[in-house]
C-alpha positions as CSV (number, residue, x, y, z in Angstrom):
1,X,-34.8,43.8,-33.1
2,X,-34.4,39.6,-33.2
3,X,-31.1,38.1,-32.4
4,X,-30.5,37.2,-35.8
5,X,-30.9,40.9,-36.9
6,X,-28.0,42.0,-34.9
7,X,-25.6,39.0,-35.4
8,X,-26.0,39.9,-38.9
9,X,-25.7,43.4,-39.0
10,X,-23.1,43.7,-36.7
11,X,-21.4,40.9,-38.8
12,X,-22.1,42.5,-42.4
13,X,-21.5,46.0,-41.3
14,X,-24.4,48.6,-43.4
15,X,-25.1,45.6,-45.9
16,X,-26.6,43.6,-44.2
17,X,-28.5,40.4,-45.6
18,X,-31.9,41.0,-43.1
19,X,-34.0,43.4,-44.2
20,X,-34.5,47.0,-41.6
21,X,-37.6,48.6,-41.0
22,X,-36.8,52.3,-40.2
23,X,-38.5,51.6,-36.9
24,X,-35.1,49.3,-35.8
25,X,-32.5,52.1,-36.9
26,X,-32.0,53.8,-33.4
27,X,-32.1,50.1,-32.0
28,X,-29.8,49.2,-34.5
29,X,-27.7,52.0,-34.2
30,X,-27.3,51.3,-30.3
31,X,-26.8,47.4,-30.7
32,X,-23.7,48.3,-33.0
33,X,-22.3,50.8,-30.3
34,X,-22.8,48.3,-27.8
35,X,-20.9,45.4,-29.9
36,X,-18.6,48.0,-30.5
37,X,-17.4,48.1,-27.8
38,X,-16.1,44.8,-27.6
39,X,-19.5,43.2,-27.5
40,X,-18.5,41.3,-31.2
41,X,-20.8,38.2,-31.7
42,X,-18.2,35.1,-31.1
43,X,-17.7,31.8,-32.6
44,X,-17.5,28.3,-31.6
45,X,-16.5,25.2,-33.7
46,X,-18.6,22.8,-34.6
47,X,-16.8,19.9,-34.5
48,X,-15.3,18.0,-37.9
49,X,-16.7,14.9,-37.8
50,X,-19.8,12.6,-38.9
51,X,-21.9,14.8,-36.1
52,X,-20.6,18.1,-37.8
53,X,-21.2,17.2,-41.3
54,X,-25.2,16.3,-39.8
55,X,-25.2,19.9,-38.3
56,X,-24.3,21.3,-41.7
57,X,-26.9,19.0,-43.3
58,X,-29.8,19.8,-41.2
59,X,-29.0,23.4,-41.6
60,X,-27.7,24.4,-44.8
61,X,-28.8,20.9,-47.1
62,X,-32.3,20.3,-45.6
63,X,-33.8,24.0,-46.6
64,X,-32.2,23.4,-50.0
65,X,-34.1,20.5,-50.4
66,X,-37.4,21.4,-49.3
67,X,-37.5,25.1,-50.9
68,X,-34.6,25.2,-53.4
69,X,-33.4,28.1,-55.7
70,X,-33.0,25.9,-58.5
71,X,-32.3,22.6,-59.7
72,X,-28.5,22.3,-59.1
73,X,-28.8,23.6,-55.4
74,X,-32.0,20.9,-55.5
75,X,-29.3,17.9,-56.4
76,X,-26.4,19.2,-54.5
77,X,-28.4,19.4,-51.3
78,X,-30.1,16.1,-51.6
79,X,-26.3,14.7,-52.6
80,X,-25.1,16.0,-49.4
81,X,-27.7,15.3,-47.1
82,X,-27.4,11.8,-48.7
83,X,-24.2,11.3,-47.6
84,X,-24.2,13.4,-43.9
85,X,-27.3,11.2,-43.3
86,X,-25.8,7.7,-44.1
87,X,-22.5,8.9,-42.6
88,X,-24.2,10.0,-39.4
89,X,-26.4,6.6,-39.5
90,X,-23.3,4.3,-40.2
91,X,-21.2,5.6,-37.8
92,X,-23.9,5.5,-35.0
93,X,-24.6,2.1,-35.9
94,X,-20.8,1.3,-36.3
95,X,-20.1,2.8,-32.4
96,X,-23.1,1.3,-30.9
97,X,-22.8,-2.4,-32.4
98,X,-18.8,-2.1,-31.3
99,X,-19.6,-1.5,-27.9
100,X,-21.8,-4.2,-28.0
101,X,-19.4,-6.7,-29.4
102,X,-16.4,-5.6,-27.3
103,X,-18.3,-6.3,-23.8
104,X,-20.0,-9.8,-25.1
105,X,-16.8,-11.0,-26.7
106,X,-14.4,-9.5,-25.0
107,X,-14.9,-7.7,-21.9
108,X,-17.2,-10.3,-20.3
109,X,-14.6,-13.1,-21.4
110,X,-12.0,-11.3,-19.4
111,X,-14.4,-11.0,-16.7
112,X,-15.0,-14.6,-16.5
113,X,-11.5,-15.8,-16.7
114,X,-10.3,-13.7,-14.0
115,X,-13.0,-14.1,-11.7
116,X,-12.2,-18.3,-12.3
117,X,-8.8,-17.4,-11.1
118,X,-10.0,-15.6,-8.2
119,X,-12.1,-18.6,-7.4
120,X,-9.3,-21.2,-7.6
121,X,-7.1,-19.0,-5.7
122,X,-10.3,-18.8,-3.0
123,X,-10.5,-22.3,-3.0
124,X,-7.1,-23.6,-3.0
125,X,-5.2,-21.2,-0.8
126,X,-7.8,-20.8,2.2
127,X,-8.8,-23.2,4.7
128,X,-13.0,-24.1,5.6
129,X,-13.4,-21.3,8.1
130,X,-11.9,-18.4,4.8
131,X,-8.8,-18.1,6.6
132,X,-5.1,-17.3,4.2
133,X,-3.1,-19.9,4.3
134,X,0.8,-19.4,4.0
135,X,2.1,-23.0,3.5
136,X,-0.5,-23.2,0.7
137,X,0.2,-20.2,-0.8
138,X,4.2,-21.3,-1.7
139,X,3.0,-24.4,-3.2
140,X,0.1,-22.8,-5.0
141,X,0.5,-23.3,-9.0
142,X,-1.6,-20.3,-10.0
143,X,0.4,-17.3,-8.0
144,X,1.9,-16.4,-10.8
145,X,-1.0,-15.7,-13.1
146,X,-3.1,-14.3,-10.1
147,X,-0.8,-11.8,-9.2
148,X,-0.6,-10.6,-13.1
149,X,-4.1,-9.3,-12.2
150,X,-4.0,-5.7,-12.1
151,X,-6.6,-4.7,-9.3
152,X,-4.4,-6.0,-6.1
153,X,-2.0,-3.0,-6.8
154,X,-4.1,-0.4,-5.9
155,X,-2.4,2.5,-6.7
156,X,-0.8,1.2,-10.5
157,X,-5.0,-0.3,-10.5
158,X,-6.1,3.3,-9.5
159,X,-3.6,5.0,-12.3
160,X,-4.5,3.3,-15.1
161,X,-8.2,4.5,-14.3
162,X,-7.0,7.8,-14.1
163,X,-5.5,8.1,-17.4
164,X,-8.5,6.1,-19.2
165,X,-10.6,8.4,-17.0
166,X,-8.8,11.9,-18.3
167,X,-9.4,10.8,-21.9
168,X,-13.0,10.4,-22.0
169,X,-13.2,13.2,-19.7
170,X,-12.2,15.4,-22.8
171,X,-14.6,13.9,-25.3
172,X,-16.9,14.2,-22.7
173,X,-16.2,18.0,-22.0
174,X,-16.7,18.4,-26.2
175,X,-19.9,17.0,-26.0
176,X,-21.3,18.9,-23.4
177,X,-19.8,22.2,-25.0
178,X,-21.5,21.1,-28.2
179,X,-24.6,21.2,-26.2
180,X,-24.4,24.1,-24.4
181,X,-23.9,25.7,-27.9
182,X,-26.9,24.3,-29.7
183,X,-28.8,25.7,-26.9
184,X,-27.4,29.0,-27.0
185,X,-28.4,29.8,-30.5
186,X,-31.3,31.5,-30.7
187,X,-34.6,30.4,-33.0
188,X,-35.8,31.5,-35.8
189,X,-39.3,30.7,-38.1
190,X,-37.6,31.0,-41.6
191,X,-35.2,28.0,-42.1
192,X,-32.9,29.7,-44.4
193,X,-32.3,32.6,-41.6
194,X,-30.3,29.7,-39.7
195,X,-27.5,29.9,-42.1
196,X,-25.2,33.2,-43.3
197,X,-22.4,33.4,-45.2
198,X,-18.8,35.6,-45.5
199,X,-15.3,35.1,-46.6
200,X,-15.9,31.7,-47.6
201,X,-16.9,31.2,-44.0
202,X,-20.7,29.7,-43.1
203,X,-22.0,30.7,-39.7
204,X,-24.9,29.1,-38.0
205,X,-26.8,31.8,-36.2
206,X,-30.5,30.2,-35.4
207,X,-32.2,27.3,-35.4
208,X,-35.9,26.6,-36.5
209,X,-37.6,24.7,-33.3
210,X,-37.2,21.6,-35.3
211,X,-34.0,21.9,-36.5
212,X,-33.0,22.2,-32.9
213,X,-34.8,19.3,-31.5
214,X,-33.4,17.1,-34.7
215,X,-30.0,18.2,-34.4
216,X,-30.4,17.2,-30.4
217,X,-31.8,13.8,-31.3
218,X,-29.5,12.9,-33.8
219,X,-26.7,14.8,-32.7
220,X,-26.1,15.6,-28.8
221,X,-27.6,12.7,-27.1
222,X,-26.3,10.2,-29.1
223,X,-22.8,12.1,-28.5
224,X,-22.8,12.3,-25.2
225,X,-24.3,8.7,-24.5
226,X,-21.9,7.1,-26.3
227,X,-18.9,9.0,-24.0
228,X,-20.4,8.0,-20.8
229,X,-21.3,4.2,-21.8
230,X,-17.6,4.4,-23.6
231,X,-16.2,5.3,-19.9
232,X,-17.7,3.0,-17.4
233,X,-17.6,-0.2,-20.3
234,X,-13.4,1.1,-20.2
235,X,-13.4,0.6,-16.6
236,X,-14.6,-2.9,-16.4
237,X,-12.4,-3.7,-19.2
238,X,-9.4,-2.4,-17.8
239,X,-9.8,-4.0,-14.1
240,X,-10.6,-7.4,-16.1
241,X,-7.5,-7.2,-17.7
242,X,-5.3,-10.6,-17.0
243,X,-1.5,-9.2,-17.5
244,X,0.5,-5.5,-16.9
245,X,1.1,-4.9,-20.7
246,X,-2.1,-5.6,-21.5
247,X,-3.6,-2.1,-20.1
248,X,-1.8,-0.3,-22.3
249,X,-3.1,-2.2,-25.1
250,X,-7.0,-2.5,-24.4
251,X,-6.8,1.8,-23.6
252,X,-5.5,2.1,-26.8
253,X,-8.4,-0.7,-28.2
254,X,-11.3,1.7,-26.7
255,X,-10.1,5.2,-27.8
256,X,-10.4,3.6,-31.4
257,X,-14.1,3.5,-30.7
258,X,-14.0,7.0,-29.8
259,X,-12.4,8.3,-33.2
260,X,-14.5,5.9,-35.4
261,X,-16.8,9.2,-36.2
262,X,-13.3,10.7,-37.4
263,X,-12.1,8.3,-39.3
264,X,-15.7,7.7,-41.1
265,X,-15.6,11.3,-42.2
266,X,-11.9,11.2,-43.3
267,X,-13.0,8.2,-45.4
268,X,-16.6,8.8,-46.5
269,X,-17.3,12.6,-47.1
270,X,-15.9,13.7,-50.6
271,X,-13.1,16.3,-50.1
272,X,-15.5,19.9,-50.8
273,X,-18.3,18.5,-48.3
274,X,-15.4,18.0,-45.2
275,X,-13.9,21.8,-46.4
276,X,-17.5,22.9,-45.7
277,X,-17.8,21.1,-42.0
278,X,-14.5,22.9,-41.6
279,X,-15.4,26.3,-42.4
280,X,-18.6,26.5,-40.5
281,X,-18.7,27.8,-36.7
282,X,-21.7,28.9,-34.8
283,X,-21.6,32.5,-34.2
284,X,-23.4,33.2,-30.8
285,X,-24.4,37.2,-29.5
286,X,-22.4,38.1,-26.4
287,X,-23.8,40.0,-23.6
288,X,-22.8,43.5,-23.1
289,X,-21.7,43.0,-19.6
290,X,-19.3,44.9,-17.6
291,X,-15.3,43.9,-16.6
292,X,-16.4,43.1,-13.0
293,X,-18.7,40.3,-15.0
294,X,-16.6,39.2,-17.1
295,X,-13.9,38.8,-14.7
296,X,-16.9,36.7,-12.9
297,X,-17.0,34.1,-15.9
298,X,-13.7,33.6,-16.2
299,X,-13.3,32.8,-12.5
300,X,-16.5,30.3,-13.0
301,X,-14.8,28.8,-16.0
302,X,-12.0,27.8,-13.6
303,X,-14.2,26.3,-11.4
304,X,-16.0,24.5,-13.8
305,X,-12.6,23.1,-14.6
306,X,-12.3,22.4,-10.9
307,X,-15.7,20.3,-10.9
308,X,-14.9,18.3,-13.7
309,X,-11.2,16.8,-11.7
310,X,-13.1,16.5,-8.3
311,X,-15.8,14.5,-10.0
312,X,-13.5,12.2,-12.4
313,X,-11.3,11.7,-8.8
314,X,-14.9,11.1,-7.4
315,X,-15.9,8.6,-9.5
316,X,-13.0,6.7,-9.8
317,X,-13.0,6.3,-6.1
318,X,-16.9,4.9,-6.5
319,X,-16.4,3.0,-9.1
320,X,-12.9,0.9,-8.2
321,X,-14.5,0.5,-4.3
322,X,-18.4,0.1,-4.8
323,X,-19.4,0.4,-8.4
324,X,-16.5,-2.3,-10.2
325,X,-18.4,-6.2,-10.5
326,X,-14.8,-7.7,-11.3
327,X,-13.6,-8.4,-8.2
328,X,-14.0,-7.7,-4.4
329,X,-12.2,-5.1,-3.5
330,X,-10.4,-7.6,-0.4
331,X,-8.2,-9.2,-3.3
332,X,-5.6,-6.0,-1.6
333,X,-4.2,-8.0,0.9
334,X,-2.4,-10.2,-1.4
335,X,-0.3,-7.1,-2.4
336,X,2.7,-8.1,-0.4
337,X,2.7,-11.5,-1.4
338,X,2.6,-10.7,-5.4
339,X,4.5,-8.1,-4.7
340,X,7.0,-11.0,-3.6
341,X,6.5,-13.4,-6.4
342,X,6.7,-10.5,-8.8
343,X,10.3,-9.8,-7.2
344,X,11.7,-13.4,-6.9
345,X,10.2,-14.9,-10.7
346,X,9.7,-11.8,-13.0
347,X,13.1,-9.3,-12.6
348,X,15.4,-9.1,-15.1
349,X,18.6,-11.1,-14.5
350,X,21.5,-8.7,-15.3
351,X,21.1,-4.4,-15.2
352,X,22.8,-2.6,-18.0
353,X,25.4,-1.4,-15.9
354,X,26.3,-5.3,-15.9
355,X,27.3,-5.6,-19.8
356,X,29.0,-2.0,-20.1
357,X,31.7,-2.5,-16.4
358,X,31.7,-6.1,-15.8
359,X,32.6,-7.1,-19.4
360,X,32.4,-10.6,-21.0
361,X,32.1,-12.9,-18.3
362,X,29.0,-11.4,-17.2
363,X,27.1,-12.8,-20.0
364,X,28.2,-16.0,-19.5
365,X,26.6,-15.5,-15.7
366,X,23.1,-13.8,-17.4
């Protein structure tokens, strides 16, 4: 009996939408035990977004096109793969071109002007033979703008990375799930065995070979490419950046790039075409394996979770000390001496505790 045959029967109980030879019934009949059991087909989301309404589109539009009932399911299917296709194509364009833009114009320009400061400071504050000087380093004009630099603080430097790091670790995570689930649905020849419907709930269960390899083109890659250039183009931007509260800023700059496929789809897609990303899932056929088993995939789940931290913490390390074209890595030993001008020329003059016990006076002093 096919995959499909037992998602669906299992799924529709004894009315079944596939046909049953009466060669499948003691087959069937143990299948159904076995899901029983516990053994229920699961589902996974597909996610709600310009990539999920081109999932929906390949699988449910695209047949309705090319073979349709009638003519309204012939108009509503080219309607919607109208707009999944122009979303998906607008949005890709959209990400791409941004990402683009924001290292030419701004990531680069960062790049330059700190690197000039570098320079000047290189220039001005060491003697022929590269040694530090102290007496030039009091009188140098530019300390305070070069120590604004985030890098020479390693661990703040290091943090920042972390945290920009974690947060395109998670789309990252989604687009490799998304993957691994597009790849676990079985094929089918007939494209409308790819779809089935219940409780006002549509359930991918197979792909035709092309509707795979489409859905992967369009789809994953693209997805998934887009995370990783997203993460390292972060990283430059963020050890380029020329003041403190600027990091903040520029972290919050790049994750718009990251929900730009969101926000197209909140904007774009008419409201019953989004209910319909909503309410479709993959439903994928479990194993019948044993406790011991599943206890095993549990425990590997953790230590997937476990690979994903030691790499990010991996490639952090890489990437600040071997990977980063900003800055050498030697701008470190300045540390104590910004740390110095940051403590004598940017500290606030008077503490809270100054205006609430020492009363009026105080501000006169401030």
């Amino acid at each position: 009996m096919s995959v499909y045959s037992s998602i669906a029967k299992h799924f529709f109980g004894k009315r079944s939408y596939v046909p049953v030879n009466s060669e499948e019934t003691e087959d069937n009949e143990r299948d159904n035990k076995g899901l029983d059991r516990g053994h229920a087909p699961k589902t996974e989301d597909i996610p709600t977004d310009a990539y999920g309404a081109a999932i929906l589109a390949l699988v449910r539009d695209v047949p309705r096109v090319f073979d349709p009932p009638d003519a309204k399911e012939f108009e509503l299917g080219l309607w919607s793969c109208a707009f999944a296709g122009a979303l998906l194509l607008v949005n890709l364009v959209l990400q791409s071109s941004i990402l683009g833009f924001v290292y030419y114009y701004v990531v680069s320009l960062d790049i330059a002007h700190v690197q000039e400061r570098y320079r000047d400071f290189r220039a001005r504050v060491f003697n022929s033979d590269g040694v530090f000087q102290d007496n030039l380093w009091e009188t140098y004009h530019g300390r305070s703008e070069l120590c604004q630099i985030a890098m020479w603080n390693r661990p703040f430097y290091y943090s920042v990375l972390f945290c920009w790091s974690l947060v395109m670790m998670i789309e990252i995570r989604k687009s490799e799930d998304l993957i691994r689930h597009l790849l676990a649905v079985p094929l089918c020849r007939d494209p409308r065995e790819m779809l089935i419907e219940k409780d006002e709930g549509q359930f991918v269960v197979a792909f035709t070979r092309w509707t795979r390899f489409w859905i992967m083109v369009l789809v994953g890659v693209p997805k998934l490419s887009i995370c990783v250039i997203l993460l390292l183009l972060g990283c430059e931007w963020l050890s380029a950046t020329i003041q403190f509260e600027s990091l903040v800023m520029n972290t919050v700059a790049m994750e718009f790039i990251v929900q730009l496929d969101e926000i197209l789809f909140e904007a774009v897609l008419p409201q019953n075409q989004r209910e319909d990303v909503e309410v479709i899932d993959f439903l994928l056929e479990r194993d019948m394996v044993s406790e011991i088993e599943l206890t095993r995939r549990k425990s590997r789940s953790y230590r997937k979770s476990l690979f994903y931290l030691f790499g990010l913490l991996i490639f952090i390390l890489l990437y600040a000390e071997y990977m980063q074209d900003v800055l050498p890595t030697e701008i470190r030993f300045i540390k104590d001496k910004c740390q110095e001008v940051l403590n004598t020329n940017f500290r606030p003059l008077c503490s809270g505790w100054t205006w609430y016990l020492r009363g009026r006076p105080s501000a006169f002093k401030c």
